[in-house]
C-alpha positions as CSV (number, residue, x, y, z in Angstrom):
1,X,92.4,116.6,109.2
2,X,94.2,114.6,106.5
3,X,92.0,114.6,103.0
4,X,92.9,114.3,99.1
5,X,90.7,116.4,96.4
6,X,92.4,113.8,93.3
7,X,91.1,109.9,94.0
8,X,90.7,106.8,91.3
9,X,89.6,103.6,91.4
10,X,90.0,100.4,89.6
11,X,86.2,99.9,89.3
12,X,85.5,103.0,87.4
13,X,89.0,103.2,86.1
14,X,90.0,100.0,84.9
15,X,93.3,99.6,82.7
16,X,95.4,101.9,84.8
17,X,93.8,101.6,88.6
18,X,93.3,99.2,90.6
19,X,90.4,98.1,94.0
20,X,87.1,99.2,94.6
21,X,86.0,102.3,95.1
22,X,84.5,101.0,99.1
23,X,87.7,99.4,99.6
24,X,89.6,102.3,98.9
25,X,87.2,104.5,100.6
26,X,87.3,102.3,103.9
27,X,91.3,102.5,104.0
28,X,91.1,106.1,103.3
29,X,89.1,106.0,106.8
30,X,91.6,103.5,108.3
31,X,94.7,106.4,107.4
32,X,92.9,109.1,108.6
33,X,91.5,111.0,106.0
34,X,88.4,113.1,107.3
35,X,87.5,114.3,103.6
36,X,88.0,112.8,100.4
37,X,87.0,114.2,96.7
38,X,86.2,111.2,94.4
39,X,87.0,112.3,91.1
40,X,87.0,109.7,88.5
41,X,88.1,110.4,85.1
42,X,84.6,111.9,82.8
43,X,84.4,110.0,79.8
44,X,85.8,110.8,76.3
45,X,83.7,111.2,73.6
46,X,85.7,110.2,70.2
47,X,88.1,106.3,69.2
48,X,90.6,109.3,68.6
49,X,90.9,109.8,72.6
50,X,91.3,106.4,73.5
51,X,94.4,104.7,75.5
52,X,96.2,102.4,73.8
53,X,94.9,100.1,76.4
54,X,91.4,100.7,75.7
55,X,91.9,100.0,71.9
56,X,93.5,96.6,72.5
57,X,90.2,94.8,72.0
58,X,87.1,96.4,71.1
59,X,87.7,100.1,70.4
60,X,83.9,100.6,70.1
61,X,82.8,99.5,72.7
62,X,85.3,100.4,75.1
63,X,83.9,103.8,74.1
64,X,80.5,103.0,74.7
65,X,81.0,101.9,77.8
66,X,82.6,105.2,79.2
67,X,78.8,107.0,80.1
68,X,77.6,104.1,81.6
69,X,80.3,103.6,83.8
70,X,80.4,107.2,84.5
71,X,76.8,106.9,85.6
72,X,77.2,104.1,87.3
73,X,80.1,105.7,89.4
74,X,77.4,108.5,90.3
75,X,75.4,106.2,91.9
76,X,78.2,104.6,93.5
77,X,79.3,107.7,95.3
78,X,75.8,108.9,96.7
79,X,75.6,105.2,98.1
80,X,79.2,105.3,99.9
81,X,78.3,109.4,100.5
82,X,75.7,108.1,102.8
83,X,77.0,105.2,103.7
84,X,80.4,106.4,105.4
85,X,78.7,110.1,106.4
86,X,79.8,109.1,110.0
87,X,83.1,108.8,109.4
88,X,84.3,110.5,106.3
89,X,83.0,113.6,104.8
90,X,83.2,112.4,100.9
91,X,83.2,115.2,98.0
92,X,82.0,113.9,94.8
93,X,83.6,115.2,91.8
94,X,85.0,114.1,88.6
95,X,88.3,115.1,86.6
96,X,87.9,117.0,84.0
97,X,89.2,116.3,80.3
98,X,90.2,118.7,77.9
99,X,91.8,117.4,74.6
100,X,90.5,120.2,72.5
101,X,88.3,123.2,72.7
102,X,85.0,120.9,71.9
103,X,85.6,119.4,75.6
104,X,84.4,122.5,76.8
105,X,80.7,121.9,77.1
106,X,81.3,118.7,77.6
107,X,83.0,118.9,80.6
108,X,80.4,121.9,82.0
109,X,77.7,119.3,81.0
110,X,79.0,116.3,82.9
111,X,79.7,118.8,85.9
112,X,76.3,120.0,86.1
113,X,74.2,116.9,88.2
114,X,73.3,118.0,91.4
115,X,75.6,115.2,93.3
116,X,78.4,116.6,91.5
117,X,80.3,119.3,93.9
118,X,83.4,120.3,91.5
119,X,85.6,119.4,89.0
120,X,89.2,119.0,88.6
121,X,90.7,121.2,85.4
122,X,93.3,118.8,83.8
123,X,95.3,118.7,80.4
124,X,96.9,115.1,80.0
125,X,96.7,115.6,76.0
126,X,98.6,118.1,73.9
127,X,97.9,118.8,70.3
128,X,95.7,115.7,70.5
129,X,98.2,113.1,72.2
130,X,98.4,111.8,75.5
131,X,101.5,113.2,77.2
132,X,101.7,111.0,80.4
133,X,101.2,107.9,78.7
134,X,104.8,106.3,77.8
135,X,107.8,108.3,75.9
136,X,106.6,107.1,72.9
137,X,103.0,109.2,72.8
138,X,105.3,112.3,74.6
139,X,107.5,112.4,71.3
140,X,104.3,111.9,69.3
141,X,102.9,115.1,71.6
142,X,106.4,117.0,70.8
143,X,106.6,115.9,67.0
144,X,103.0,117.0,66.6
145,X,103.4,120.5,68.4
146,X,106.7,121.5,66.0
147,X,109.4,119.2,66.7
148,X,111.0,120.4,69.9
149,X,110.2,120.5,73.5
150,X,110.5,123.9,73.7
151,X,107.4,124.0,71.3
152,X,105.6,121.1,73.2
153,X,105.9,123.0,76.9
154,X,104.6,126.4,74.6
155,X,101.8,124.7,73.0
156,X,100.8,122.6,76.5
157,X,100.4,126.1,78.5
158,X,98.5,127.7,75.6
159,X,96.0,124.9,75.8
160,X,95.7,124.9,79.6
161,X,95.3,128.5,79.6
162,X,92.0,127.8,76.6
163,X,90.9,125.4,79.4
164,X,91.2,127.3,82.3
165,X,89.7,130.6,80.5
166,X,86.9,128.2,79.8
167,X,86.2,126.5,82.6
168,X,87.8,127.9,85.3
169,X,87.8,125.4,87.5
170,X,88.0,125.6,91.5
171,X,90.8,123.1,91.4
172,X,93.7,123.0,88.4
173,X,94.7,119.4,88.6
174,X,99.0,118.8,87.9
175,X,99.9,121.8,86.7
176,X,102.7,121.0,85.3
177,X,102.2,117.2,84.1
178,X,104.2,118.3,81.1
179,X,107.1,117.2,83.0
180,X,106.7,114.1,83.8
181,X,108.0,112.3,80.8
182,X,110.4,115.4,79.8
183,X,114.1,114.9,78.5
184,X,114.9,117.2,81.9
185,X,112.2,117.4,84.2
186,X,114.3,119.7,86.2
187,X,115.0,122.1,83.7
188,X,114.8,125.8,85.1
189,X,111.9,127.3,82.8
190,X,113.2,130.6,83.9
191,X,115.9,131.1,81.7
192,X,114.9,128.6,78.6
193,X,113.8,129.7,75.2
194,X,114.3,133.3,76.5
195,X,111.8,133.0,79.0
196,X,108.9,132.5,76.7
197,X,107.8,128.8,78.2
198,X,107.9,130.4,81.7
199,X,105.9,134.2,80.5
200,X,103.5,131.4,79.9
201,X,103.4,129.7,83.2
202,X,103.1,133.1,84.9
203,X,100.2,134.2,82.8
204,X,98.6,131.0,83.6
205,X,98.9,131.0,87.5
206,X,97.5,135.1,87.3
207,X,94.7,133.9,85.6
208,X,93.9,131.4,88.0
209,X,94.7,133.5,90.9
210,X,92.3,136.0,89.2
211,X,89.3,133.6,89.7
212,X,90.3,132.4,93.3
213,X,90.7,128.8,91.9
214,X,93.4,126.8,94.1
215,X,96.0,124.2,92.3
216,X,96.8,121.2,93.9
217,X,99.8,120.1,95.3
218,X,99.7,116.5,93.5
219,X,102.1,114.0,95.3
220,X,101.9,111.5,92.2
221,X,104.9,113.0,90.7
222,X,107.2,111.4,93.5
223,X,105.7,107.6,92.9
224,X,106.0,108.4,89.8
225,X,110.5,109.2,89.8
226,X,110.2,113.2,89.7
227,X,112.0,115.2,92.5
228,X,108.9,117.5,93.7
229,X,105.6,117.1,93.8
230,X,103.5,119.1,91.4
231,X,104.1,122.2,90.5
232,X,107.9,122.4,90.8
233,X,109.2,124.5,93.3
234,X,109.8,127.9,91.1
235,X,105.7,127.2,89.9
236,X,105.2,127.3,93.0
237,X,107.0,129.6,94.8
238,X,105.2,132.0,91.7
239,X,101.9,130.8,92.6
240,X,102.8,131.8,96.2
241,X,104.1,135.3,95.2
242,X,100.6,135.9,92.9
243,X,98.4,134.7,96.5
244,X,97.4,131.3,95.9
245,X,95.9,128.5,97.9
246,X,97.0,125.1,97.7
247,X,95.0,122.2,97.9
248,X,96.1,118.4,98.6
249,X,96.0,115.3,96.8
250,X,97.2,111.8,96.1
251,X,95.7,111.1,93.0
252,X,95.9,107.4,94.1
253,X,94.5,105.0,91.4
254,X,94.2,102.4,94.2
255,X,94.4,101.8,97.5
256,X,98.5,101.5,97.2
257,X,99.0,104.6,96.5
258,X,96.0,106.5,99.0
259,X,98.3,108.8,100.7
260,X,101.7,108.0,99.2
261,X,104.2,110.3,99.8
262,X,102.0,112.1,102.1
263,X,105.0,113.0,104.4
264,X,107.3,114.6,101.6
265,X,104.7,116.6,100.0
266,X,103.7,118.3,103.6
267,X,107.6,118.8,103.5
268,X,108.2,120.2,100.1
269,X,104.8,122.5,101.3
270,X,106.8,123.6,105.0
271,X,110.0,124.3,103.1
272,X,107.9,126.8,100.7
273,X,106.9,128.5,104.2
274,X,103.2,127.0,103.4
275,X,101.2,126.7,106.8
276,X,98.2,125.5,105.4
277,X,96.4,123.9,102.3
278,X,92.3,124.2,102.1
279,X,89.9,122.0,101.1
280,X,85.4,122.0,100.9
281,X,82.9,121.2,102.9
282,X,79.6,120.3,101.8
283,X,75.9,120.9,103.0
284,X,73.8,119.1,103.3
285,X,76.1,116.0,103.8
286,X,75.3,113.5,102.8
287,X,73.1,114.1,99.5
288,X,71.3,116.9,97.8
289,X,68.6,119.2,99.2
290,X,65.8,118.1,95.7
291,X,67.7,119.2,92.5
292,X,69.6,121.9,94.1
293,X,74.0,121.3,94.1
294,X,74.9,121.0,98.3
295,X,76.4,124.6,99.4
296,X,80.1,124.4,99.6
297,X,82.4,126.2,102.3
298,X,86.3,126.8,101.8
299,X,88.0,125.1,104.8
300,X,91.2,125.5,105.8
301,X,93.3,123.1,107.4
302,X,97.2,123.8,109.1
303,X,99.4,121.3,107.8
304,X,100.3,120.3,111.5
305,X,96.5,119.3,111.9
306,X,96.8,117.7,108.8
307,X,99.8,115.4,109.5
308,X,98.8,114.6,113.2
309,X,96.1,113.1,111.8
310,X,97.6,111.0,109.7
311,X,97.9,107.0,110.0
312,X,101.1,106.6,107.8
313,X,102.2,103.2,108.8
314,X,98.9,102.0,106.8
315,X,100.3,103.7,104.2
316,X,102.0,102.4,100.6
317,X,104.4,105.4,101.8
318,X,107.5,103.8,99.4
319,X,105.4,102.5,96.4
320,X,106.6,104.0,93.4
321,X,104.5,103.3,90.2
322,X,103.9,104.8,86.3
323,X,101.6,106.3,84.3
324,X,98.6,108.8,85.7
């Protein structure tokens, strides 16, 4: 029962994804999937927050057209919900955003329509800058939280922990993104600055553990030129020793990437002695009973279910890409 919690789409994600969200729906069908979380980015509130794509032109009314869209893509959903409820069991969510502590309620308020069924907990800015942008934003990110990586990985665990105490989200989305465009994306956080980087990832898995909220394991980071998915294997060997559940995801931003690397992160999961990753289930499905939010069930699926059911030859298995 293949699935991904962590889905884009060109339509309500333009400038950095690409199709449809129906197209990429119907070849999620076509590979397999039997659930699959939608989870489009929620808009941003300030110019400050803005991708350098998005400023290019307009940089007002890009941000003016972030609700709209959003709300548009809530109606999108419902329609494809009921549309594909034959085939596909589709989770409507959206990613969160936290730049700074304000995002808070912003985030809970954007999470709170009844279609919505969670949210994903993500940090791709710290101290105010993107940090999976391009290495020019990351040494803005690193200049701007002292000076020195050391002080940028500190600074990004200290603001995922504000978000995660605030939100608490059921799923933390690339735990450690903070890698991606790093000097040494390898480097053994273990033994670094005395073990104050890594005192912070441990703090921040209990906390999550604490809650029962699962992280994903995100195989982006391999498209995107890193070794391991997300979390790296000692994050997640530590998540495993503190009795965490994994989730799955792409987070495709098109149908290209729906599914990529699919067989290597179920690997890297088997080689961590994983047998199973766990995912939601909805009721009513499709749709809402009146205002109330559907019901949602914890479902776990073995990882030898998961791949049999897996179409990989309709895959972009190979294509490697950039940013987010």
């Amino acid at each position: 029962m293949a699935f991904t919690m962590h889905s884009h789409s060109g339509q309500f994600c333009p400038g950095h994804a690409k199709d449809q969200l129906e197209d990429i729906v119907q070849h999620a069908i076509r590979i397999g999937y039997k659930t699959m979380g939608l989870t489009e980015h929620m808009p941003r509130t300030e110019l400050s927050d803005l991708y350098p794509e998005e400023l290019e032109s307009d940089p007002h009314a890009s941000l003016a057209e972030l609700a709209p869209r959003h709300s548009s893509y809530l109606v999108e959903a419902q329609r494809l919900q009921k549309k594909y409820a034959d085939q596909i069991h589709i989770l409507i969510g959206i990613e969160g955003e936290w730049i700074r502590p304000a995002y808070g309620d912003i985030v809970k308020a954007y999470a709170e329509p009844a279609c919505i069924d969670y949210f994903l907990g993500s940090v791709h800015h710290t101290a105010g800058v993107p940090i999976d942008f391009d290495k020019a934003h990351y040494a803005r990110a690193r200049d701007a939280a002292g000076g020195s990586e050391e002080l940028l990985y500190e600074k990004y665990y200290d603001e995922q922990l504000e978000m995660l105490r605030t939100l608490k989200p059921r799923v933390v989305a690339h735990f450690d993104l903070i890698r991606l465009l790093s000097d040494e994306p390898a480097r053994p956080l273990q033994a670094w600055a005395g073990g104050r980087v890594w005192d912070k990832v441990v703090r921040n898995l209990e906390f999550v553990a604490s809650y029962g909220g699962w992280l994903e394991c995100n195989t982006s980071a391999l498209r995107k030129g890193l070794d391991e998915p997300y979390p790296a294997r000692p994050i997640a060997e530590e998540w495993l020793r503190a009795g965490g559940k994994f989730t799955f995801s792409d987070d495709s931003h098109g149908i290209a990437q729906v599914a990529t690397n699919y067989a290597r992160g179920l690997d890297y999961l088997e080689s961590l002695s994983v047998k199973e990753v766990w995912t939601l289930e909805r009721a009513p499905h499709p749709g809402t009973s009146g205002e109330a939010k559907a019901a949602l069930t914890e479902k776990s699926v073995p990882i030898a279910e998961f791949r049999a059911s897996l179409r990989l030859e309709y895959t972009g298995a190979n294509v490697t890409g950039t940013r987010r």
